[in-house]
N, C-alpha and C positions, 0 to 999 in steps of 0.2 A: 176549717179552724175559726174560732174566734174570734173578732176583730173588737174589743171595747171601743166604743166611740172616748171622745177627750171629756166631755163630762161621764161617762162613768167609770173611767177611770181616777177622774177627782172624788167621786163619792167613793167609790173604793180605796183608794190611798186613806182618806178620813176617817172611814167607818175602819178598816182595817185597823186602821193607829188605836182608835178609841178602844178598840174591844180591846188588845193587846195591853192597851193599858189599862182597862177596867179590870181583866184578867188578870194579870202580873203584879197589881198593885197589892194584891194580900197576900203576897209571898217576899214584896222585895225585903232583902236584906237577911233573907234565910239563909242558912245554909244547904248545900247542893240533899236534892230528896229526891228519892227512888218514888215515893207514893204522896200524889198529889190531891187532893178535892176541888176540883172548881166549887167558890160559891155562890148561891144563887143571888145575892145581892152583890151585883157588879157597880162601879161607879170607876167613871175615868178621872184622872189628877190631873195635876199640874202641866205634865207633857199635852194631854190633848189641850187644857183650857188654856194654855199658851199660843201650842196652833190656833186654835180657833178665833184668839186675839187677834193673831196676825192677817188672819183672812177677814176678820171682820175692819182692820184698818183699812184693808187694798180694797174693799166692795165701799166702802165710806168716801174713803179720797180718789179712789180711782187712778191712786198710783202707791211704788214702792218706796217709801218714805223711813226713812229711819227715825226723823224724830215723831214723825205720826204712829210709828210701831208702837216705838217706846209711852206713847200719851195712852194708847188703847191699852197696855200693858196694866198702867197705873190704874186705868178708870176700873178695868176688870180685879186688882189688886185690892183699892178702896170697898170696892162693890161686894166684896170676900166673895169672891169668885173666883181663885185658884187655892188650889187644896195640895199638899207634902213641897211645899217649897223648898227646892236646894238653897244652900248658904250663900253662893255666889249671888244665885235669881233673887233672893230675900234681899242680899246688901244693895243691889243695885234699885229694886222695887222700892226698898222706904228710903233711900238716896233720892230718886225721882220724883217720890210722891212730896219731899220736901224741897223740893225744886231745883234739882242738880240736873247737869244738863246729858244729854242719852252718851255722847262720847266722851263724859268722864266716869261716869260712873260704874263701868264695869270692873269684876272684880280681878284681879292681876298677882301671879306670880304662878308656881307650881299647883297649888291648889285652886285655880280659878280653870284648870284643863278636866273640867265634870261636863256631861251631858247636854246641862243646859241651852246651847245652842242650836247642837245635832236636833235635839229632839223635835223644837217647832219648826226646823227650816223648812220643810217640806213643803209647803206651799208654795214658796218659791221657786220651785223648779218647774210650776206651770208659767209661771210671768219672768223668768230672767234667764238668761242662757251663759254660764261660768264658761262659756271662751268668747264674750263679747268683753272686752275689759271692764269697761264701767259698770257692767252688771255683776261681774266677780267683787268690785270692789262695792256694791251694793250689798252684796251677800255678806262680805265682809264685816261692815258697816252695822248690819243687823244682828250678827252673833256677836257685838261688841259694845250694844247696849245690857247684856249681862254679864258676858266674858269677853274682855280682853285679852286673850291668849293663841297663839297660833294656832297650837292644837284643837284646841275647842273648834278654829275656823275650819283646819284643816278635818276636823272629822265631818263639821256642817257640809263642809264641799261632798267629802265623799258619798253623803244623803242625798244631794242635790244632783248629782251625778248620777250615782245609780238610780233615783228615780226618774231622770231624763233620757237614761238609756232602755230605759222599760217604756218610756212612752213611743220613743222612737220604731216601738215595736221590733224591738232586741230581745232575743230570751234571756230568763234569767240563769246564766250556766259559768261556768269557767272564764267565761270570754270576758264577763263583765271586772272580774277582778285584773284582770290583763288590763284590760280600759281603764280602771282607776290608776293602776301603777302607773302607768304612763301620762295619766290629767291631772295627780294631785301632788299637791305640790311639796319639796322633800322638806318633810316632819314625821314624829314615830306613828302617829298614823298610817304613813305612805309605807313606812317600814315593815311594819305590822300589816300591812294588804301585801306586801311584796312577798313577806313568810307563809301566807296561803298559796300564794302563784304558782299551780301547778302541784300544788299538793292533795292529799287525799281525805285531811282532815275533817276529823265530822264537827257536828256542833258541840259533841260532849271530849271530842278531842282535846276541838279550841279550849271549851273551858277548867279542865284539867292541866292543858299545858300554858294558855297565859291569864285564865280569871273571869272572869265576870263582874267586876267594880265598876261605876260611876265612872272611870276616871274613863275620858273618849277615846283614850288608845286602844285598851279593853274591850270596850262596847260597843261601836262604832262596826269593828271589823266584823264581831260576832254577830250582829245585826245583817250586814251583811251575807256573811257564810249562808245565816238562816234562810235567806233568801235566795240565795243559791242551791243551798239544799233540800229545798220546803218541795213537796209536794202537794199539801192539805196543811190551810193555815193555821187550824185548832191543835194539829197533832206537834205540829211543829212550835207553836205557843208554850205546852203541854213538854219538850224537848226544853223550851229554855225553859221554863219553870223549873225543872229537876234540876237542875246546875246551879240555882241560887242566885244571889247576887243582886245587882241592878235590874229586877227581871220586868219591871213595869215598863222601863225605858226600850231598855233591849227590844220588849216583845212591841212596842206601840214603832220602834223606830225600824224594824221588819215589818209589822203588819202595815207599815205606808210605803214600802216598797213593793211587797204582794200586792196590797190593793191596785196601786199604780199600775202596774205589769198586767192582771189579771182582770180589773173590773169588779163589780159588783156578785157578777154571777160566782164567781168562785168565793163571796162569800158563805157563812152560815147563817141568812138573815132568821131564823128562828132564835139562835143566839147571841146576834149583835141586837134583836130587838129586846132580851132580856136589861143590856146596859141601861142604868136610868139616866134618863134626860138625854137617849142619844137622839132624840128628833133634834132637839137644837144642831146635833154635827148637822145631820141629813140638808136642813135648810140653810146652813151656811156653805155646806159644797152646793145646793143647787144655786146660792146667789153668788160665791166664789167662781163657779162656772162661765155664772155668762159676763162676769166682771173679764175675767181670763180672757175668754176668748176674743173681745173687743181690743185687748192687749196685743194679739197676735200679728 
């Protein structure tokens, strides 16, 4: 069997996310389609250039900083360097860049519980471990420079988990959804992984019976499923995509749990090297790598 080593399973998690979302970005907000096109110009958004933000703060400072997040954030914002910006990410981005400070400005109420957190956290689950306490509330801390919402935290957790249960060299099956019910903490997140536990639901179950939306109770779980259920990352991409919806997110916040779990080799590098500009991911997992591993 397989073993990825821990850098390539960070360029896996990366390249994974990237392609999911260069893929899924020309369908989100469809509605659910039986017949799809990939097309041949991919370009990944806002989800990975956030990621990539984030890992480019921790390779900079050489630590996990919330107000350092938040300044790489802005510099990448100014620099029109993130592209389909949600409402929440947008209000906190030109809040910051007008000099507000990272723990007030995130967006707050029912409608501040969107994606934006979940999706770039994944980095973090190479450098912080959510049952040291100070590093949960680190985690915290960083979904809260654009959401301040439980939810939103609580769905970040559940990314950060599953992808630390895949490096652990845990398969990705039943077991892991049992694992989150039990780690994350009670929010309709938690609710919404407890109504999979033990269920038989497919991905097009999920999104039939609770949706496919931005909003992270939604997305979060479904991302998850995928990864549960995924045997071949493109086909399973190709799965969300037919269901509509949030599908850039969904697929970038699955393809950085495959990656994670599986490595490079289970990617399709013929068509992750179609995405443009993904040499930039490629060298930010090799300098995120060995930033990480000095962390250990």
């Amino acid at each position: 069997m397989h073993h990825p080593t821990r850098e390539d399973r960070i360029a896996g998690c990366l390249l994974a996310g990237a392609l999911g979302d260069a893929i899924g970005a020309a369908f989100e907000g469809h509605p659910p389609n039986p017949d799809i096109a990939v097309p041949q110009n991919l370009r990944f958004t806002d989800d990975t250039q956030l990621t990539i933000a984030t890992c480019e703060s921790i390779i900079e400072s050489r630590t996990v900083d919330p107000g350092n997040i938040a300044q790489q954030f802005v510099k990448s914002f100014l620099d029109r360097q993130i592209d389909g910006i949600g409402a929440s990410t947008l209000k906190s981005l030109m809040e910051l860049s007008a000099g507000g400070h990272w723990a007030s400005v995130g967006a707050v109420g029912e409608r501040s519980a969107g994606n934006g957190a979940a999706m770039r956290i994944a980095p973090l689950a190479f450098v912080l471990d959510p049952d040291i306490d100070s590093d949960r509330r680190t985690i915290r801390d960083i979904c809260r420079i654009t959401h301040r919402n439980d939810e939103a935290y609580a769905g970040a957790l559940a990314i950060v988990r599953s992808i630390r249960h895949a490096l652990a060299g845990n398969p990705l099956d039943d077991q892991l959804i049992s694992t989150l019910t039990d780690s994350v903490h009670d929010s309709l997140v938690r609710d919404r992984l407890v109504a999979l536990k033990d269920s038989s639901l497919s991905i097009e179950d999920y999104a039939d019976r609770f949706g496919t939306s931005g909003y992270v109770v939604d997305s979060v779980p479904i991302a998850i499923l995928s990864a549960v259920r995924s045997s071949d990352l493109v086909s399973t991409f190709h799965q969300i995509i037919r269901c509509g919806g949030d599908t850039d997110t969904i697929a970038s916040m699955f393809g950085q749990i495959f990656g994670a779990a599986h490595g490079t080799r289970a990617l399709p590098m013929e068509v992750v090297d179609l995405v443009d500009d993904i040499s930039v991911v490629r060298k930010t997992a090799e300098r995120f790598s060995r930033v990480s591993e000095a962390r250990q």
